[in-house]
C-alpha positions as CSV (number, residue, x, y, z in Angstrom):
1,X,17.4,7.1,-23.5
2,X,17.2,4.1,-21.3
3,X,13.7,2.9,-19.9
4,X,13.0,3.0,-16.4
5,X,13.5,-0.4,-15.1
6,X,10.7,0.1,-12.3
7,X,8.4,0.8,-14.9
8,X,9.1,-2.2,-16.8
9,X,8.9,-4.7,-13.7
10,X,5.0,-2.4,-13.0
11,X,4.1,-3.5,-16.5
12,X,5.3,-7.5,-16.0
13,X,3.2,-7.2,-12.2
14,X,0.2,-5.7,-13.0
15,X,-2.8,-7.5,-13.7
16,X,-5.4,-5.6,-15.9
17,X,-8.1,-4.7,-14.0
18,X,-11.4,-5.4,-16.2
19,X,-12.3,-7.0,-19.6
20,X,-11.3,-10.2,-21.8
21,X,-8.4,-10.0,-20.4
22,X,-9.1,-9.5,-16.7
23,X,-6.3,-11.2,-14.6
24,X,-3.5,-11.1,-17.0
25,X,-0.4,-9.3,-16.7
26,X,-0.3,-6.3,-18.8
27,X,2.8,-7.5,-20.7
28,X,0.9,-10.6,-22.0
29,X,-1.6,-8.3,-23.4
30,X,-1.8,-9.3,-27.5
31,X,-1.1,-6.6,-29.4
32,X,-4.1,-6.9,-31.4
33,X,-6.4,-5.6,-27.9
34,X,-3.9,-2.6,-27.3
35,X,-4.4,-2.3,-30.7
36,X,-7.9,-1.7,-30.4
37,X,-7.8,0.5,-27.5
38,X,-5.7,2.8,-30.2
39,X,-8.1,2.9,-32.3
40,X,-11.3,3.6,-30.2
41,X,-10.2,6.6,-28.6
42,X,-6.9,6.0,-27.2
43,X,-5.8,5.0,-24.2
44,X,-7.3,6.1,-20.7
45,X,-6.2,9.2,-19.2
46,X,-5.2,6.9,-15.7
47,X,-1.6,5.3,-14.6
48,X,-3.3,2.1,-16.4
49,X,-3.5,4.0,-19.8
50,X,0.1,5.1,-19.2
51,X,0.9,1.1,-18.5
52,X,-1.4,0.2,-21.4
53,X,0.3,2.4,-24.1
54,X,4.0,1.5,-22.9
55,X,3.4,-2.0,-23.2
56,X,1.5,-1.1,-26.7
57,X,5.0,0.8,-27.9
58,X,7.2,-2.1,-26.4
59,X,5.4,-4.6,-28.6
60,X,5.0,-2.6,-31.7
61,X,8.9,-1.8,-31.6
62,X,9.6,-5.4,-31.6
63,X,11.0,-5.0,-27.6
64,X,8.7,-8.1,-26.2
65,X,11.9,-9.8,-25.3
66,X,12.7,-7.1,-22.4
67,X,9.3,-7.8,-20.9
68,X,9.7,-11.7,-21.3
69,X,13.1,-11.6,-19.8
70,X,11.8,-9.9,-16.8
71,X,8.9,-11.8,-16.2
72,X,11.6,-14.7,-16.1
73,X,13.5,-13.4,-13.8
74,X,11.0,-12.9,-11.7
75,X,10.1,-16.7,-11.3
């Protein structure tokens, strides 16, 4: 199963929306704040939660380099 490159390049554009983190692309999110949303009742039930918890599985599969690549090719 191949991911869907569009949503990959979504999850290197978007900025998140609100919090310590406001501003920052979702794929520089630490892992240790999607962490946290895991554990304090999940992610939201939004297209941001959806974003939130793919970027969450990319890092905790050891996949960070797909999302670094792409934010290099972007630049």
């Amino acid at each position: 199963m191949q991911p869907d490159p569009k949503i990959l390049q979504q999850l290197v554009k978007q900025k998140m929306p609100f919090g310590k983190y406001k501003g920052e692309p979702l794929s520089d999110l630490p892992i240790g704040y999607l962490e946290w949303f895991k554990r304090n009742g999940g992610f939201p039930n939004s297209k941001l939660g959806e974003m939130l918890e793919n970027v969450y599985v990319i890092k905790l599969n050891g996949l960070e380099k797909i999302l670094k690549r792409l934010k290099k090719d972007r630049m």
